[in-house]
C-alpha positions as CSV (number, residue, x, y, z in Angstrom):
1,X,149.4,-40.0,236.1
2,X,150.2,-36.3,235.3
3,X,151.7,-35.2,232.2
4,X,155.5,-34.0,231.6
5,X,155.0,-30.6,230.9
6,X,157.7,-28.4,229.0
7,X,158.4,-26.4,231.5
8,X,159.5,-28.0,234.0
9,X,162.4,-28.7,236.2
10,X,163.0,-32.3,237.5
11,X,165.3,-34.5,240.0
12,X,166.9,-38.2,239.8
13,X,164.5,-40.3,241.9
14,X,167.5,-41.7,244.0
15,X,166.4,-44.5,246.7
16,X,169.2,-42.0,249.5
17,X,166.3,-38.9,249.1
18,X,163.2,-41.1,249.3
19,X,163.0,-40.5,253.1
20,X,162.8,-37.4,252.3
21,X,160.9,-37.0,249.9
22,X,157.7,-39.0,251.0
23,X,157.6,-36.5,254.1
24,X,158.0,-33.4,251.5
25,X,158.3,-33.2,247.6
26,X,159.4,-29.2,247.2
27,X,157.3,-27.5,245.1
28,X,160.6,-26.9,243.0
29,X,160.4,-30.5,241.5
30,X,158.0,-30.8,238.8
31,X,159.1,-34.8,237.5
32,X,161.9,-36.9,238.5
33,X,163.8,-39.5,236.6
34,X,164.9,-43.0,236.8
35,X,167.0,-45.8,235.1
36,X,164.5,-48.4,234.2
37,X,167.1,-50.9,234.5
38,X,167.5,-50.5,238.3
39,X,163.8,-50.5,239.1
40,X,162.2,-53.4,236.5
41,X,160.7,-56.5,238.7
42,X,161.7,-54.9,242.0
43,X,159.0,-55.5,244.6
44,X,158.5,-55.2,248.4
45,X,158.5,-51.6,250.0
46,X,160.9,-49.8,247.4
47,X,158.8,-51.3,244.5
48,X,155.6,-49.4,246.5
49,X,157.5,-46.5,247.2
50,X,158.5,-46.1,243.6
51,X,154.6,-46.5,242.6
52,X,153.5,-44.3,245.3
53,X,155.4,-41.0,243.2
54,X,154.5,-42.7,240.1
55,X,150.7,-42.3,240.5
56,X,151.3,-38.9,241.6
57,X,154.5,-37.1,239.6
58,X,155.6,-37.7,236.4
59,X,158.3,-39.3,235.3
60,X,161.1,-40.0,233.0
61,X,163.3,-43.0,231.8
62,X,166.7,-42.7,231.1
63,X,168.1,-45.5,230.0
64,X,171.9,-46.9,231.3
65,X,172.8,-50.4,229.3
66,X,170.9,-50.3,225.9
67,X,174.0,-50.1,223.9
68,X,172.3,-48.7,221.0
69,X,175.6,-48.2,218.9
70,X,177.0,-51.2,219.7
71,X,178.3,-54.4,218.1
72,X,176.3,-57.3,219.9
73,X,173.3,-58.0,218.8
74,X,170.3,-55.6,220.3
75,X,168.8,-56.4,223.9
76,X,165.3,-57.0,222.7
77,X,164.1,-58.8,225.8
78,X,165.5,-55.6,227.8
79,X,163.0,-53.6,225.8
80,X,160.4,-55.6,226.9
81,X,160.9,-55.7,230.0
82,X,161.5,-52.0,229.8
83,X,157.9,-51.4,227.7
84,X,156.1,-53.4,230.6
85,X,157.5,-51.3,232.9
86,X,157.3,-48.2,231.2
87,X,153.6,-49.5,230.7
88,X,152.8,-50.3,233.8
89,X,153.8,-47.0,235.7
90,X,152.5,-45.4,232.7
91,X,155.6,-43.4,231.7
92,X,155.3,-41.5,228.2
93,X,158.9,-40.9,227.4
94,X,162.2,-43.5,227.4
95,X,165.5,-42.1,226.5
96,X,169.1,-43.9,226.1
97,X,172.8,-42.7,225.6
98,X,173.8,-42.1,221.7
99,X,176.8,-44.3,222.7
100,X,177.6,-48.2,223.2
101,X,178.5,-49.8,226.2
102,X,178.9,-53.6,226.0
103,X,180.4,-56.3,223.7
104,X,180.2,-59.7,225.5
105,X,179.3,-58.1,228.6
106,X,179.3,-54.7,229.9
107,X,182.2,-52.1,229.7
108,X,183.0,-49.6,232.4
109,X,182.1,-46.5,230.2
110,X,180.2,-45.3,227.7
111,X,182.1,-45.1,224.1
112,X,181.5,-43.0,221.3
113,X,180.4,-44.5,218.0
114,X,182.2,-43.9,215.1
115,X,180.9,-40.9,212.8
116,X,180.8,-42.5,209.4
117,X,177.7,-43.1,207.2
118,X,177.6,-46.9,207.6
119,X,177.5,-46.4,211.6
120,X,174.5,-43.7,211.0
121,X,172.4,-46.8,209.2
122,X,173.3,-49.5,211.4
123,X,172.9,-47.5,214.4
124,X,169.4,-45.6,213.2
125,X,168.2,-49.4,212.1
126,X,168.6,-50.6,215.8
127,X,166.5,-47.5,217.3
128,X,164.0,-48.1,214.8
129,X,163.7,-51.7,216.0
130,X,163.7,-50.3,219.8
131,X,161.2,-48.1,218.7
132,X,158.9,-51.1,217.6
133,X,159.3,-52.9,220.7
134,X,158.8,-50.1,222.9
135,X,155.7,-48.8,221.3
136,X,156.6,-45.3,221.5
137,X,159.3,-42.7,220.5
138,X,162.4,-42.5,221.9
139,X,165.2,-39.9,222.4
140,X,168.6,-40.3,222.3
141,X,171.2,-38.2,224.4
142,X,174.0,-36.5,222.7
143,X,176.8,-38.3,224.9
144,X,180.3,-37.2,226.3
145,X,183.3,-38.6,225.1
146,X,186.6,-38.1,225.4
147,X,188.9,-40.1,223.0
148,X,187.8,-39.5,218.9
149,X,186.8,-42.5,217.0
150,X,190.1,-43.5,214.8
151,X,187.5,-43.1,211.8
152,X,185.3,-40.5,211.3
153,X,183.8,-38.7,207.8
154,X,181.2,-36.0,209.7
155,X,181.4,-34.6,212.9
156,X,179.8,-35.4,216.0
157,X,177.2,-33.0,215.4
158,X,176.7,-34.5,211.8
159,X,176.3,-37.6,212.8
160,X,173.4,-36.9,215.6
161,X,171.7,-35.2,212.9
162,X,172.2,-37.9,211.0
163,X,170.8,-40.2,213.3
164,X,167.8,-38.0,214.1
165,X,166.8,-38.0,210.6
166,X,167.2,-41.7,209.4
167,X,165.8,-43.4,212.9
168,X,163.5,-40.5,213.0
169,X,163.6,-40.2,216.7
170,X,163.8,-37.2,219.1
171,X,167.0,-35.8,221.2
172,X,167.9,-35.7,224.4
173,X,169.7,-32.6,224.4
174,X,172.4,-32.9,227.7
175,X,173.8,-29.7,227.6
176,X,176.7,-30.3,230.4
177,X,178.4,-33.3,227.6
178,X,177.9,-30.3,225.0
179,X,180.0,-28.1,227.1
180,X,182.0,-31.4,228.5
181,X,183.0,-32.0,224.2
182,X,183.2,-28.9,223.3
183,X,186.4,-28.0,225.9
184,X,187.8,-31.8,225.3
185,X,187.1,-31.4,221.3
186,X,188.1,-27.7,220.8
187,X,184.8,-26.5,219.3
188,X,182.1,-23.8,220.2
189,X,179.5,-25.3,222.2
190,X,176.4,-22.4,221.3
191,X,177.0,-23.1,217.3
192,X,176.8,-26.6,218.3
193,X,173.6,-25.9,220.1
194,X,172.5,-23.8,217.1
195,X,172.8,-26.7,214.8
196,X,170.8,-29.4,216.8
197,X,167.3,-29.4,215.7
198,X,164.8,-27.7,218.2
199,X,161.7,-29.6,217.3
200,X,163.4,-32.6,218.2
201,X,164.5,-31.8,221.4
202,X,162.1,-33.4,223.7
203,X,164.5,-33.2,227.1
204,X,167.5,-31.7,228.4
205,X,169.8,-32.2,231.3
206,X,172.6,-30.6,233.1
207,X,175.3,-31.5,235.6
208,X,178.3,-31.0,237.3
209,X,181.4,-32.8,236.0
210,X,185.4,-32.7,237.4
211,X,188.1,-30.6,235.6
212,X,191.1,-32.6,235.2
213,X,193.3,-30.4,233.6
214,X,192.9,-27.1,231.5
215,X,191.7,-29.3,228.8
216,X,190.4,-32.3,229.7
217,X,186.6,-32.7,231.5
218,X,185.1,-35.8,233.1
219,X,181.7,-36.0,233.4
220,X,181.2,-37.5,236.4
221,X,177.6,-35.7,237.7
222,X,179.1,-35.7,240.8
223,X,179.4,-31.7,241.7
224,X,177.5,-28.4,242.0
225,X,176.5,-27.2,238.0
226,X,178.8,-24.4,237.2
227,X,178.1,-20.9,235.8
228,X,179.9,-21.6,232.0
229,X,176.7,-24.3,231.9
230,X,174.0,-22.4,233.3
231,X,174.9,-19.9,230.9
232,X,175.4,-22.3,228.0
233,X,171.5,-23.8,229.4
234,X,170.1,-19.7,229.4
235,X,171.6,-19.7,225.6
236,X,170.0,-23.2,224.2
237,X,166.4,-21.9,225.5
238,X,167.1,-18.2,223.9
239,X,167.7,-20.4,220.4
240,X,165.2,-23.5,221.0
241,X,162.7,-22.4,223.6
242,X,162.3,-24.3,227.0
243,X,161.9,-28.4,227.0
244,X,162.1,-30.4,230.2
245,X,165.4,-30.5,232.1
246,X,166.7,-32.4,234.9
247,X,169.4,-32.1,237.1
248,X,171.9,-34.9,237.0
249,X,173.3,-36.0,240.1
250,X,174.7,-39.4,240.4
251,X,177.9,-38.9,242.9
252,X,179.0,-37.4,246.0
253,X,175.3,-36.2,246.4
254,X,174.5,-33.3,249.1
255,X,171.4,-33.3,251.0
256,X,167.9,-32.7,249.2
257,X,167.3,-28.7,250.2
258,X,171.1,-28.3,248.2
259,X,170.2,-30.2,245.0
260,X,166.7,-28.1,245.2
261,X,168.7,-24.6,244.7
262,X,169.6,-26.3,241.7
263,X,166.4,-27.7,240.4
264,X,165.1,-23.8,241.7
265,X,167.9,-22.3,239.0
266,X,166.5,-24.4,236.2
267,X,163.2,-23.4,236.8
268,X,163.9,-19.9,236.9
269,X,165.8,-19.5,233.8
270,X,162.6,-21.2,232.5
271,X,160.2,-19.2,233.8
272,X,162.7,-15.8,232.2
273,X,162.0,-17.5,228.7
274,X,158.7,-18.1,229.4
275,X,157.8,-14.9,229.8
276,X,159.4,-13.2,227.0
277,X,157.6,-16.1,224.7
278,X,160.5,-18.2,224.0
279,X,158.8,-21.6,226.1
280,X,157.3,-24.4,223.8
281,X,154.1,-25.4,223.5
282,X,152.6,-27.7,226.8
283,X,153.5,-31.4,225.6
């Protein structure tokens, strides 16, 4: 297994670009990602394809149906079965949605939590339980939203502090929700940036999302990354150096040599901030 390094520029592992990529990995992608919850017990050839790039890139786990914020009780026999796998293909860092997604069953989006002080302890209680089943630190990814919480005393970026500090867990910095929230929520997206604490940041994404109006984004990761985020990605490594960062691309996806140019962007604007001494230290 190699090691995630911090810079470096990564891909979703989608099963559509495994032909492709067993003939040719470009040298553009450093790690990929996957949900854990669409690959745990899956066997016969995707289960050998997926260990065949295990044993050779490294790899990330973002998780999709945790719920961490939410109001059943926690999954804990999904986190085992996501530390086996994790475990077994011998992948270093898990990561899940600072959001909830399921009360009696599964909803069809992820919803923000409520920015008070008694969400901050129930919510930081639950990743410190995750936490001890998994073994490990996790991160948790600032997430988009796009109605308020009716109740609120702190901001969103606040809370994730917040959070951060009473679970004492890392962040998963996505900067394409920061810009996603900052146009929905009216607020600057490089002070909100600024405030997030750098040596927490352990991963970043990007991705395209779908203008609905003026003032109104979905994030859908389902189009080309556009300038406002690169520039808004060039910005968060001038104030917090260079961490991992993937590019997100769930929908409407083009052929592998198009995502590369993207994956080849991310790793440029690295390689600018590594050379005026801005990168992190090798994890």
């Amino acid at each position: 297994m190699k090691s995630l390094q911090r810079i470096s520029a990564g891909l979703g592992f989608r099963r559509e670009l495994i032909a492709e990529l067993k003939v040719r990995v470009p040298a553009a992608i450093d790690f990929f990602e996957i949900a854990p919850e669409n690959w745990i017990d899956l066997g016969g050839a995707a289960g050998r394809d997926l260990r065949s790039f295990t044993e050779r890139y490294p790899f990330v786990c973002h998780g999709l149906s945790l719920s961490i914020g939410g109001p059943a009780p926690l999954d804990e026999e999904l986190l085992r079965g996501i530390r086996r796998f994790l475990d077994c293909h011998r992948i270093d860092l898990y990561t899940e949605h600072l959001s909830y997604c399921s009360d009696d069953g599964h909803l069809y989006d992820l919803l923000p939590i409520p920015f008070t002080e008694k969400a901050v302890g129930y919510v930081a209680g639950r990743i410190r339980r995750a936490q001890d089943i998994l073994g490990r630190r996790i991160a948790l990814e600032n997430a988009s939203f796009y109605v308020k919480a009716p109740i609120a005393d702190m901001s969103e970026a606040e809370f994730i502090l917040a959070i951060l500090q009473e679970a004492d867990c890392d962040l998963h910095l996505d900067v394409n929700n920061v810009y996603v929230n900052s146009v929905n929520h009216g607020y600057d997206p490089v002070e909100f940036i600024r405030s997030m604490p750098g040596e927490r940041i352990a991963y970043m994404h990007v991705a395209g999302h779908y203008r609905e109006s003026e003032r109104l984004i979905i994030d859908t990761h389902g189009a080309d990354v556009i300038d406002a985020v690169w520039s808004l990605l060039d910005q968060t490594y001038r104030i917090h150096g260079v961490a991992p960062t993937l590019l997100e691309r769930d929908f409407n996806i083009p052929p592998l040599h198009e995502l590369v140019q993207e994956v080849e962007r991310i790793g440029l604007i690295q390689s600018r901030h590594a050379r005026v001494g801005h990168a992190c230290t090798t994890a």
